[in-house]
C-alpha positions as CSV (number, residue, x, y, z in Angstrom):
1,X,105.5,70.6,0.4
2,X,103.0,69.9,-2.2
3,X,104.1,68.6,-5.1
4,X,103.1,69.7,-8.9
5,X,101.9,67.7,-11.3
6,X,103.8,68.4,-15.1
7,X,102.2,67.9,-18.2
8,X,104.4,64.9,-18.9
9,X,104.0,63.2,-15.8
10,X,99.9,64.1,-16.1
11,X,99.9,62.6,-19.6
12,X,101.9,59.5,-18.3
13,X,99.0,59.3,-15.0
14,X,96.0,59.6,-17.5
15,X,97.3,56.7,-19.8
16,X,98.0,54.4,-16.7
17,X,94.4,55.2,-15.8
18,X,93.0,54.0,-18.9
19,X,94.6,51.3,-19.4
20,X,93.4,50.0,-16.2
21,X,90.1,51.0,-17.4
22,X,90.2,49.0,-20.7
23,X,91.3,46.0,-19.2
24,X,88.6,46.4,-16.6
25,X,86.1,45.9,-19.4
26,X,84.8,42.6,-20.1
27,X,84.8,41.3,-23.9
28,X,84.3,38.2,-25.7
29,X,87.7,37.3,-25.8
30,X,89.2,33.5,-27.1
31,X,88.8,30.7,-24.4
32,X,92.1,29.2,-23.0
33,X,90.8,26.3,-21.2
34,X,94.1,24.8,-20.6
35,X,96.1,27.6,-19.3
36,X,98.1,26.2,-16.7
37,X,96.6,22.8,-17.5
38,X,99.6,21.7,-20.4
39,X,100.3,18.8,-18.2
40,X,97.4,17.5,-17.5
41,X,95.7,17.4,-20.7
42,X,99.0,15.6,-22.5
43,X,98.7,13.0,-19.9
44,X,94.9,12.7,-20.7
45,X,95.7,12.5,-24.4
46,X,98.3,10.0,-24.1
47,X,95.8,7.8,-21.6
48,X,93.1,8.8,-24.0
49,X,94.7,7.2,-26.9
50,X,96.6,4.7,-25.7
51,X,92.9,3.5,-24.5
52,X,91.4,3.9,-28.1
53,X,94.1,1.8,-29.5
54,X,93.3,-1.3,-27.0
55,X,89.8,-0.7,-27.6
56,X,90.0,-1.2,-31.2
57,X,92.5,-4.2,-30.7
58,X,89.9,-5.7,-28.1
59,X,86.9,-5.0,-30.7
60,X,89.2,-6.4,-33.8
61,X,89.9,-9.6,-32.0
62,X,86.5,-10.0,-30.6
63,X,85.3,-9.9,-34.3
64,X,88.0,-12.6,-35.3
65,X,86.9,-15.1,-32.5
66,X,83.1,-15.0,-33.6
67,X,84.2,-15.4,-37.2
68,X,86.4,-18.4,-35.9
69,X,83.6,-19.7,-33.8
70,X,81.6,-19.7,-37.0
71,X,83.8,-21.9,-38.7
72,X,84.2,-24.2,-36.4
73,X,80.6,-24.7,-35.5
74,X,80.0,-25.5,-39.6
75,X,83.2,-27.6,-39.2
76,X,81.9,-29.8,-36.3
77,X,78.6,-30.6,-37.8
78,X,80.7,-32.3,-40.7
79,X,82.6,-34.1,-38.0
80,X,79.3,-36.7,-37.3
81,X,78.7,-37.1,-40.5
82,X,82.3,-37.9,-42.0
83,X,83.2,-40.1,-38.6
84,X,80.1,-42.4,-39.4
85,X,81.1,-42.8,-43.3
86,X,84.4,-43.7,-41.8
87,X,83.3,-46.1,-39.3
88,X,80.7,-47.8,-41.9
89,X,83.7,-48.4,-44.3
90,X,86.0,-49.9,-41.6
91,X,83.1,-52.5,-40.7
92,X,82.8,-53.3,-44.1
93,X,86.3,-53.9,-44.7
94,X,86.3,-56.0,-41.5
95,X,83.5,-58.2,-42.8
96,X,84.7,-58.7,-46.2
97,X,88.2,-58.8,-45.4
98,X,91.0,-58.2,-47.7
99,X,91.3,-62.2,-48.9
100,X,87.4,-62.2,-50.2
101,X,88.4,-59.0,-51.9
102,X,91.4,-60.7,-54.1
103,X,89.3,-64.3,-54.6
104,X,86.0,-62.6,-55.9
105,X,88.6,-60.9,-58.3
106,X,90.8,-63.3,-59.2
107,X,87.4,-66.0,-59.7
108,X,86.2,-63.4,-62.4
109,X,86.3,-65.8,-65.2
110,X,87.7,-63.5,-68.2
111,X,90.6,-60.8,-68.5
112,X,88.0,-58.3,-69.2
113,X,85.6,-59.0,-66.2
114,X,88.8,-59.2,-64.3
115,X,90.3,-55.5,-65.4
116,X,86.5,-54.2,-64.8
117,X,86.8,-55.4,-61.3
118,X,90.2,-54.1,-60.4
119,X,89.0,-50.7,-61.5
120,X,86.4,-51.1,-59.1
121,X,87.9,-52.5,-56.4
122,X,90.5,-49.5,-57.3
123,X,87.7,-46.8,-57.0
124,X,86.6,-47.9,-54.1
125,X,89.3,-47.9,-52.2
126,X,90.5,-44.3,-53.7
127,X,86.7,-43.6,-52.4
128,X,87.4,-44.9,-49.1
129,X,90.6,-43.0,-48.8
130,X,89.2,-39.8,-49.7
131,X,86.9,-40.5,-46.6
132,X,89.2,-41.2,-44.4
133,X,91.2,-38.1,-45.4
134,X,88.5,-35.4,-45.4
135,X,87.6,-36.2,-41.5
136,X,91.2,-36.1,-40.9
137,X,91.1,-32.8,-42.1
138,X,88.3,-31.6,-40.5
139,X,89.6,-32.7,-37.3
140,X,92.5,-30.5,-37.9
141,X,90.6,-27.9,-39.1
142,X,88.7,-28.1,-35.8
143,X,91.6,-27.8,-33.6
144,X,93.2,-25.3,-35.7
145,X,89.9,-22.9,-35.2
146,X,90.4,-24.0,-31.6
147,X,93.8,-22.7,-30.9
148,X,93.5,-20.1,-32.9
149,X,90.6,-19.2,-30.6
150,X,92.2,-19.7,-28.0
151,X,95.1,-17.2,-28.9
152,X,91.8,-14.6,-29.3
153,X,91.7,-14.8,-25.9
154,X,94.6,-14.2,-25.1
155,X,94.9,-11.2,-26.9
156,X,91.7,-10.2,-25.6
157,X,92.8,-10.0,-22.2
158,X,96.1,-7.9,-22.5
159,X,94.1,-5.4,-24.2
160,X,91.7,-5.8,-21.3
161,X,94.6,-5.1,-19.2
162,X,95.7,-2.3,-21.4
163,X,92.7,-0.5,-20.8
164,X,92.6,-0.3,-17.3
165,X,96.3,0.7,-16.8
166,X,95.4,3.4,-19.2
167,X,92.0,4.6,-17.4
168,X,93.9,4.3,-13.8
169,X,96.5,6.1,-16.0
170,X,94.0,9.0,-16.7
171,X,92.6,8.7,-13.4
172,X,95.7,9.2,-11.8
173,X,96.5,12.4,-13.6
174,X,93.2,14.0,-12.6
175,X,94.0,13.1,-8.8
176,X,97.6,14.3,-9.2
177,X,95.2,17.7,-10.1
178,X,92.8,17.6,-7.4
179,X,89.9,16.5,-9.6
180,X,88.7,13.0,-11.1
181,X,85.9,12.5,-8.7
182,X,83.0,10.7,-10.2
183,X,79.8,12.8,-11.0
184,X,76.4,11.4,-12.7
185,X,76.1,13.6,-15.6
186,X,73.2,12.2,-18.2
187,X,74.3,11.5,-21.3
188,X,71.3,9.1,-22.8
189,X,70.3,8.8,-26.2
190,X,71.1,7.3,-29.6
191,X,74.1,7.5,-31.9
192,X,73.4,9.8,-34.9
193,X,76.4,10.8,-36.4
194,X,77.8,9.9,-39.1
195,X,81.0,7.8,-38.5
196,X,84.5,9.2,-39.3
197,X,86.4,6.9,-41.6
198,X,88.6,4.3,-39.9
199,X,91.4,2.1,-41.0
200,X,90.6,-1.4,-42.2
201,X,91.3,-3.1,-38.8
202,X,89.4,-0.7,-37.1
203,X,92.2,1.6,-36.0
204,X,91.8,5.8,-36.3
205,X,93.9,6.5,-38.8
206,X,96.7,9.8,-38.5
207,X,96.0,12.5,-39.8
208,X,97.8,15.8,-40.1
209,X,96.5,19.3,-39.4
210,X,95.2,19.8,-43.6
211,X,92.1,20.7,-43.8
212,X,91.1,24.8,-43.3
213,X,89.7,25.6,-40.2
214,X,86.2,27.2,-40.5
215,X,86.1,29.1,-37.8
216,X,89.9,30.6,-38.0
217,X,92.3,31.0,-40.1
218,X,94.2,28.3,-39.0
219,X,94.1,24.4,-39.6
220,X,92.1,21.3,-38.6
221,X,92.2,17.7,-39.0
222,X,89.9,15.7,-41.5
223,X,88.6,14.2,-38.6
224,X,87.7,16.9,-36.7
225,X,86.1,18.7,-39.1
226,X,83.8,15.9,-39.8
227,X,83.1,16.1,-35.6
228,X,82.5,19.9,-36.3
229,X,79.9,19.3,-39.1
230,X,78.2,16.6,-37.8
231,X,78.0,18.9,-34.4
232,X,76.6,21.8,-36.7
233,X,74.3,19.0,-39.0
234,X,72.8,17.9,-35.5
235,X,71.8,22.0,-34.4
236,X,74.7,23.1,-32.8
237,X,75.7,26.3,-34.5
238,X,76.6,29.0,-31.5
239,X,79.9,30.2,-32.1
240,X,83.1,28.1,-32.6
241,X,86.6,28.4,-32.2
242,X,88.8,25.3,-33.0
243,X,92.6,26.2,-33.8
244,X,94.7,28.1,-31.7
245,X,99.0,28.4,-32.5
246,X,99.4,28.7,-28.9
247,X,98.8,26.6,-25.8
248,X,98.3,23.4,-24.5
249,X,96.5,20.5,-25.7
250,X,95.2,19.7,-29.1
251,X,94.3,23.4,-30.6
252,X,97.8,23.8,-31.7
253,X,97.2,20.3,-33.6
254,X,94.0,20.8,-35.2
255,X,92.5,18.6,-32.9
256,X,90.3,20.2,-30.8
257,X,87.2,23.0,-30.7
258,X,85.5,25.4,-28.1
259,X,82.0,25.3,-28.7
260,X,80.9,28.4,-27.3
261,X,77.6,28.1,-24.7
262,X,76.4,31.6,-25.7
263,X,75.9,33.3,-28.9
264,X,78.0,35.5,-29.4
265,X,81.4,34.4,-28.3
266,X,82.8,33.5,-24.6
267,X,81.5,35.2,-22.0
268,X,80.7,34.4,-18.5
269,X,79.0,31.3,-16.6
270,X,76.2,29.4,-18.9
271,X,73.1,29.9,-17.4
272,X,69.5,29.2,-18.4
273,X,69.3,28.0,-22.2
274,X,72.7,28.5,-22.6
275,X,73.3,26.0,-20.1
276,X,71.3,23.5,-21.6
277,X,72.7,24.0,-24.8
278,X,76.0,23.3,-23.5
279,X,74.3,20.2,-21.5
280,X,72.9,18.8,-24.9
281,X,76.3,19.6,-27.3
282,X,78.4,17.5,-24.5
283,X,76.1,14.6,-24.8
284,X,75.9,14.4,-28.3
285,X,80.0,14.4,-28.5
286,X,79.8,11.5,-25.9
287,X,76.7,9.6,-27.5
288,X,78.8,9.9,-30.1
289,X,82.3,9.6,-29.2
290,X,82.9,6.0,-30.9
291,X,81.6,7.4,-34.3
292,X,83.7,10.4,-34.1
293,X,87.2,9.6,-32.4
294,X,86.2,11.3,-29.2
295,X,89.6,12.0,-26.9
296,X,87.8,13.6,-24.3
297,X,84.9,16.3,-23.7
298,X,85.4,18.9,-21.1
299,X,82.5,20.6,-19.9
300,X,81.0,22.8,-16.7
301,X,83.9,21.8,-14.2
302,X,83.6,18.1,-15.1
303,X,85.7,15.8,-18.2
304,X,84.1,12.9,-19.9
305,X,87.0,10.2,-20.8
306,X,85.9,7.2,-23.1
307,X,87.9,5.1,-20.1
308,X,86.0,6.6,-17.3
309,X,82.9,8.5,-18.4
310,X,82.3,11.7,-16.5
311,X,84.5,13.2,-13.9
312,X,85.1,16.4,-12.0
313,X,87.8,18.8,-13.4
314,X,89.2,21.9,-11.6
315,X,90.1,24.9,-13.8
316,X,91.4,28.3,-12.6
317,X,88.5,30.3,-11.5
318,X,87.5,31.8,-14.4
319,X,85.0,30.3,-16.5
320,X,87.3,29.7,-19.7
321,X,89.1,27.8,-17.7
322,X,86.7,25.9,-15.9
323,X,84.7,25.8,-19.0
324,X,81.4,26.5,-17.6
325,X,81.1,28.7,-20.9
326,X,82.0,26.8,-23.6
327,X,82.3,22.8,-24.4
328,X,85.3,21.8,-25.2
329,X,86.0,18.9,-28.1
330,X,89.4,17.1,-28.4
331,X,89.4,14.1,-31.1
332,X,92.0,11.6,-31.7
């Protein structure tokens, strides 16, 4: 028996049709390019920063051992020079001796030659001690700037260390998610950018999300709004989207922008010039990266780490998430 189609059930059909329609039709819509990826991405941030940190330990303390090496090199060459004084004064004493010393004074013939002579014989020896002391301070001085040297290096090399746990660290979480493998990606050129402000040691300072997001109605931080002017001072002006409430990563933070390949917004694989716009915008972040704060750039399948340089990354298929249509940003 055929059945008959009501008016109800026929207006209930035709929206159920539509819908499909409408969601059938492709539009520019925001990138997600860490759905599914929550994660990974707070592994590579926490790797990420944890190698930033050591780095600017590493680069604090190599700055204090050259000072230190400095110093000592302008302490040492007073070393010859103060040690010869000293030696000059000892042979002296040894020919005179102490006795000829006291005669010649006490042979001086009147009270006044003989006060005049004691304050002599008094300044020379304050003279002589003075000598004596100054290269025993320098010597201490030079095995001060030694050890302290010395503890340079040691410092040095746990950061060293610190570093490589975090890369393997990093490295380890793109394995765990069947990327990480090593791809030759060009990123050449100079450093233009202007650099973000740092903390007196050399540190990245924290920063909250307080600044207004340009291209949303959300937040960023100080910092990353510098890396999104400098981005658009350098040419790069395509469409942006930065914060995001939702989601994984650093969008929720104000710490991270999708630099959109195309245009007009997200659409589908970059190809042509919009692939090489994409191409150029990654390597300036990465030329970059040390005068902006640069977590990590994440670009056509592949993730540039400031432990590990470029490696592959695996998305979901589609090409927000494998972000072979927009350039992704995060900054510490």
């Amino acid at each position: 028996m055929q059945r008959s189609v009501t008016p109800m059930s026929f207006t209930l059909l035709f929206g159920l049709v539509l819908g499909v329609l409408l969601l059938g039709v492709a539009t520019p819509a925001a990138a997600d390019p860490n759905e599914g990826q929550g994660t990974l991405t707070e592994k590579l941030e926490a790797a990420s920063r944890g190698y930033l940190d050591a780095k600017a330990k590493l680069e604090k303390s190599q700055q204090r051992q050259k000072e230190l090496a400095a110093q000592l090199s302008t302490v040492e060459s007073g070393i010859e020079s103060q040690s010869a004084a000293v030696q000059e004064l000892a042979r002296n004493a040894y020919q005179a001796g102490t006795l000829t010393s006291v005669v010649s004074i006490l042979d001086s013939g009147s009270p006044a030659t003989l006060l005049d002579r004691l304050t002599l014989l008094d300044a020379l020896a304050a003279n002589e001690r003075r000598t004596v002391n100054q290269l025993t301070e320098t010597r201490t001085r030079v095995e001060r700037a030694k050890a302290e040297i010395d503890a340079e290096v040691a410092k040095q090399r746990e950061q060293l260390k610190v570093m490589n746990q975090r890369k393997e660290q990093a490295e380890r979480a793109l394995r765990a998610a069947g990327a990480g493998q090593s791809t030759g990606r060009v990123t050449g050129g100079a450093a233009t950018a202007t650099p973000a402000p740092r903390n007196s040691d050399g540190s990245w300072p924290s920063e909250r999300c307080s600044q207004n997001d340009p291209t949303t109605s959300g937040c960023v931080t100080p910092r990353l709004l510098h890396a999104y002017n400098q981005a658009r001072s350098a040419g790069f002006k395509r469409y942006c989207s930065c914060y995001r409430s939702s989601g994984a990563g650093e969008h929720p933070k104000g710490r991270a922008c999708d630099f959109a390949a195309q245009t007009d917004g997200f659409g589908g694989v970059a190809t042509g010039g919009d692939r090489t716009y994409g191409n150029n915008l990654a390597a300036f972040f990465v030329r970059n990266a040390n005068r902006l704060g640069v977590l990590y750039v994440i670009w056509f399948r592949q993730i540039w780490l400031p432990s590990s340089g470029w490696r592959s990354y695996s998305g979901r298929g589609s090409p927000s998430a494998e972000h072979s249509n927009h350039v992704h940003l995060s900054v510490y």
